[in-house]
Backbone as numpy.savetxt, mean C-alpha at the origin, in Angstrom:
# Nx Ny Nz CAx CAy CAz Cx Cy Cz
0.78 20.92 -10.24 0.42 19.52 -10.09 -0.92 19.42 -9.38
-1.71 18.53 -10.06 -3.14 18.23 -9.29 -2.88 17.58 -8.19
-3.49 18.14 -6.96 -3.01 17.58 -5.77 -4.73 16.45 -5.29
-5.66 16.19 -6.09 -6.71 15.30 -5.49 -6.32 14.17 -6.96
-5.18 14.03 -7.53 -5.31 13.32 -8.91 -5.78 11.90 -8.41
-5.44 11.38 -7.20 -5.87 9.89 -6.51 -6.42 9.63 -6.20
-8.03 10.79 -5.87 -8.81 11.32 -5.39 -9.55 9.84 -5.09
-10.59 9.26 -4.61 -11.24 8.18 -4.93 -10.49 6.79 -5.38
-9.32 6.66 -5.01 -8.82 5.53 -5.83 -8.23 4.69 -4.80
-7.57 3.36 -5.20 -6.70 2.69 -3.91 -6.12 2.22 -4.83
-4.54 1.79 -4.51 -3.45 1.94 -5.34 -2.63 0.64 -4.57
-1.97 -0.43 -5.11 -1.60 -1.57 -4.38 0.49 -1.06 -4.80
0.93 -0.86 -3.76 2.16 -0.58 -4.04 3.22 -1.39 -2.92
4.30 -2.31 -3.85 4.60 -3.03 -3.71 6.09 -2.50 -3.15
6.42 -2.96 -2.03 7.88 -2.85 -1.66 7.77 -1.34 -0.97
6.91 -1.23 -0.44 6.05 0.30 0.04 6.32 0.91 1.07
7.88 0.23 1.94 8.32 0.40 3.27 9.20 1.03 2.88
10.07 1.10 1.86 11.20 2.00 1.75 11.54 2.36 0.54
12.77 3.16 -0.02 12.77 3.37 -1.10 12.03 4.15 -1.98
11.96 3.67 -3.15 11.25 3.88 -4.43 9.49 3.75 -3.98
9.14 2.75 -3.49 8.13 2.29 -2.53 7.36 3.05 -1.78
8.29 3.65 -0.79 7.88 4.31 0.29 7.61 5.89 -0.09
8.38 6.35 -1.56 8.70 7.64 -2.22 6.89 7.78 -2.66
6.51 6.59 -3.06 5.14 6.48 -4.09 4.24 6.19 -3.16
4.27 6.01 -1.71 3.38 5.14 -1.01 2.72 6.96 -0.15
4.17 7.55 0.31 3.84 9.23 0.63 3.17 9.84 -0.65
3.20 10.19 -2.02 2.87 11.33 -2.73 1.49 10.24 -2.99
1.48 9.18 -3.27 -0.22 8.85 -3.75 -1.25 9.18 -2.34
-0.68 8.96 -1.31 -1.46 9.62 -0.06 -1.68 11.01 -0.09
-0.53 11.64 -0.04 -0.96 13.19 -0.23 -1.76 13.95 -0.76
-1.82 13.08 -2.64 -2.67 13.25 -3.67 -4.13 12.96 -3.30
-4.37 12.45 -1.89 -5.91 11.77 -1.77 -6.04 10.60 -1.81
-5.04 10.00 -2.40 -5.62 8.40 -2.72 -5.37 7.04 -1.73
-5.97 6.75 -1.53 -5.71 5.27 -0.39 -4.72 4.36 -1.18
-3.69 3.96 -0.07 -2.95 2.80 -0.70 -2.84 1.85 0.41
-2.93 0.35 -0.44 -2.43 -0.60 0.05 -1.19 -1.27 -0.37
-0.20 -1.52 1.06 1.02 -1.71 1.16 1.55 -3.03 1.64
1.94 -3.46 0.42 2.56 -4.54 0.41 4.17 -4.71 0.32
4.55 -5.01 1.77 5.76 -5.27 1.71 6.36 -6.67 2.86
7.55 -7.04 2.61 7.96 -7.95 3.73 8.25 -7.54 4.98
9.11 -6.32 5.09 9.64 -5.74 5.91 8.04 -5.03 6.92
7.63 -5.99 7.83 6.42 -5.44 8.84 7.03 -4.38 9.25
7.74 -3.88 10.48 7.91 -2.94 11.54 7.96 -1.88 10.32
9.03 -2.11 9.28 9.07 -0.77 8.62 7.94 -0.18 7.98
6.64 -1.15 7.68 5.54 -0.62 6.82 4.50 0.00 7.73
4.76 -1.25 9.05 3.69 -0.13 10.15 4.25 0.90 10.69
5.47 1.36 10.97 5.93 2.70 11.10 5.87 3.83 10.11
5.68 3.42 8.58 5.09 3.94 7.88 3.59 4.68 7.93
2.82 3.26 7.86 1.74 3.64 8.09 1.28 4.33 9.27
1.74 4.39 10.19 1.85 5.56 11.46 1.95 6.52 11.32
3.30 6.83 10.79 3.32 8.16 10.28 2.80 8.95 9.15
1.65 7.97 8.20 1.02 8.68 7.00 -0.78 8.83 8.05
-0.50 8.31 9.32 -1.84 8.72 10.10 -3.18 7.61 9.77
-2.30 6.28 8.82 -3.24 5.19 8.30 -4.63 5.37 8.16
-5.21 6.38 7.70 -6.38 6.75 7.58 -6.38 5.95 6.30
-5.75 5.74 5.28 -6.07 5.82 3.82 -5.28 4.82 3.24
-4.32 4.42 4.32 -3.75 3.27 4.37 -3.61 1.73 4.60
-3.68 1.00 4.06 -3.98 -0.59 4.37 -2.94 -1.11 4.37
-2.59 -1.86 5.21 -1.34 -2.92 5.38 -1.76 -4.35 5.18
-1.35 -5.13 4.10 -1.38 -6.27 3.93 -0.43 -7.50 4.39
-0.68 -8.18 5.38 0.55 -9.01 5.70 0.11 -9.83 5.67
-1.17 -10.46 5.39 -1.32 -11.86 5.24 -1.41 -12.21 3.61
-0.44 -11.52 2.87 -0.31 -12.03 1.61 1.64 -12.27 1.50
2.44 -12.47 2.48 3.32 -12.92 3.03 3.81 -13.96 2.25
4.05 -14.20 0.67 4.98 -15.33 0.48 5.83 -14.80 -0.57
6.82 -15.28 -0.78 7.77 -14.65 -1.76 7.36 -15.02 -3.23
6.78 -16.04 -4.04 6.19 -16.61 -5.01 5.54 -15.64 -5.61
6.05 -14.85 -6.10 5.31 -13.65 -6.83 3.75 -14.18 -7.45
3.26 -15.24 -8.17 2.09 -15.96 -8.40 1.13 -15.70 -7.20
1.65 -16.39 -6.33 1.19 -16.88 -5.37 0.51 -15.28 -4.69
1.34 -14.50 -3.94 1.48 -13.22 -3.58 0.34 -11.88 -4.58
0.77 -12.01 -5.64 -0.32 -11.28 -6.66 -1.95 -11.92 -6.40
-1.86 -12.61 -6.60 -3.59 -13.71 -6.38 -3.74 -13.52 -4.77
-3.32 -13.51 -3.75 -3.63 -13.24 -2.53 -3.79 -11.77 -2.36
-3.25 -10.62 -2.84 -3.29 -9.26 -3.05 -4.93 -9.26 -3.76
-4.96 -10.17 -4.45 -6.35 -9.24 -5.37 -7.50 -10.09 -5.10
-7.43 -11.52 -4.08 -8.67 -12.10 -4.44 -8.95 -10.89 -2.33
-7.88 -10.53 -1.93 -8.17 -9.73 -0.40 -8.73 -8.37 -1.02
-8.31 -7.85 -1.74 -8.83 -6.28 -2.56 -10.15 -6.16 -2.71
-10.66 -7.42 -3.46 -11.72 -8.06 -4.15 -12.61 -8.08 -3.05
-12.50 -8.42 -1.97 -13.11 -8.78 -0.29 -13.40 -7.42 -0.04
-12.26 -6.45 0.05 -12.42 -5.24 0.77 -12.68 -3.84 0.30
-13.23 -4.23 -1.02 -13.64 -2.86 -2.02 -14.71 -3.30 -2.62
């Protein structure tokens, strides 16, 4: 397995505190690649991001509403800002 395959990239992964989430939020880091993590659950995403050493990591919490519409368009017009 190519271990830089994320090399240069940032990756928006959703529900990123646990689970399925948190499974994809560790191996796209490992791979090199920066992710931003979007989830509800705060304490669990910044204890995450603690322990991945948040170098490469972004935590999004001011895109905070359940309205999936709403939530997607706040994810990408903040992306849009910070890349």
């Amino acid at each position: 397995m190519e271990m830089d395959r994320f090399k240069d990239k940032v990756v928006i992964v959703p529900g990123a505190a646990s689970g399925i989430g948190e499974a994809t939020t560790r191996r796209i880091v490992s791979e090199g690649g920066m992710v931003v993590m979007a989830d509800f659950a705060k304490e669990k995403t910044a204890l995450l991001a603690q322990d991945l050493k948040a170098e490469k990591v972004f935590i999004l919490s001011t895109c905070e509403n359940r309205q999936f519409t709403i939530t997607v368009n706040c994810l990408s017009n903040t992306l849009i800002q910070l890349f």
